[in-house]
N, C-alpha and C positions, 0 to 999 in steps of 0.2 A: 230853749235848749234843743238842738239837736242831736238825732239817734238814729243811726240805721238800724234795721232787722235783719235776721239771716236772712241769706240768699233762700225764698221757694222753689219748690220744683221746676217752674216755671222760668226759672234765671232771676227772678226781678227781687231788686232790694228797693224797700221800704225806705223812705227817711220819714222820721215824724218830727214835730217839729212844735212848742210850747205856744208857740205863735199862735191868735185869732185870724192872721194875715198868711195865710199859707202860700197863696200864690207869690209876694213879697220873699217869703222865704227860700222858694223854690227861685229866684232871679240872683238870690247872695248865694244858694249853693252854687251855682252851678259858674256863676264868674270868681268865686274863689276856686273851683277847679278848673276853671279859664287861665288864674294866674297860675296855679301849680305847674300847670302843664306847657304854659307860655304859649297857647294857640288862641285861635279865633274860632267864638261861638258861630255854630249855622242851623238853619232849623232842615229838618230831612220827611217833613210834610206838612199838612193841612193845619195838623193839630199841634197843641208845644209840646211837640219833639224833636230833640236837640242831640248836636253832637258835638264836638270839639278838635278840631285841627290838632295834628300832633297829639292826640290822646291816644296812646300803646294798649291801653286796656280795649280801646273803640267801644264806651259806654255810650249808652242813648238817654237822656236823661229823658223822663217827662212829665207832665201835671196836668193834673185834671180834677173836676167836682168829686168824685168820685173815690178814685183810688189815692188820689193826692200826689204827694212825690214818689216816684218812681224812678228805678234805673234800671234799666234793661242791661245784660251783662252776656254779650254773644258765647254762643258756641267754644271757639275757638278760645276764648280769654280765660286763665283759669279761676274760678269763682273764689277761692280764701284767697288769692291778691285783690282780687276786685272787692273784697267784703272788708280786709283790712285799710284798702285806701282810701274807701268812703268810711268809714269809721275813724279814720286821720283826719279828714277831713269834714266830719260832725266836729273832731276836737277842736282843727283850731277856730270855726266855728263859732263853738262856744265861748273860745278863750278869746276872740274881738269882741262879743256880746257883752263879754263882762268888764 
């Protein structure tokens, strides 16, 4: 089951996620918001972090040991749309899961 957190001070939203297999997890979110937004996945460094062609919000998704899934949410974008579309998109989600 998938969950976003509020947005931190920070900008960055949480997803957590039922899964033993997180990094698995983090490869179905982020191409189901592949197909939402009809772009193409790119990575924008070293480490997995991602971003998406045709994404309006210009989220950076990314994962790691540590903090897990993460979405970086710029400046510019304003954070309760960016907080409700990943929250849309924990739903449907969950609703393929089941």
């Amino acid at each position: 089951m998938y969950k976003a957190s509020k947005p931190d001070k920070e900008r960055w939203i949480f997803v957590f996620s039922d899964d033993y297999n997180e990094p698995d997890d983090f490869v179905k979110l982020v191409k189901v918001y592949r197909d939402m937004v009809n772009g193409r996945i790119y990575q924008v460094s070293e480490l997995p972090d991602y971003k998406i062609e045709n994404d309006k919000l210009n989220l950076t998704f990314q994962w790691d040991d540590c903090f897990g899934i993460t979405v970086v949410v710029p400046v510019e974008t304003d954070i309760n749309i960016a907080f409700e579309t990943l929250k849309s998109l924990c739903d449907e989600l969950n609703r393929k899961n089941n």
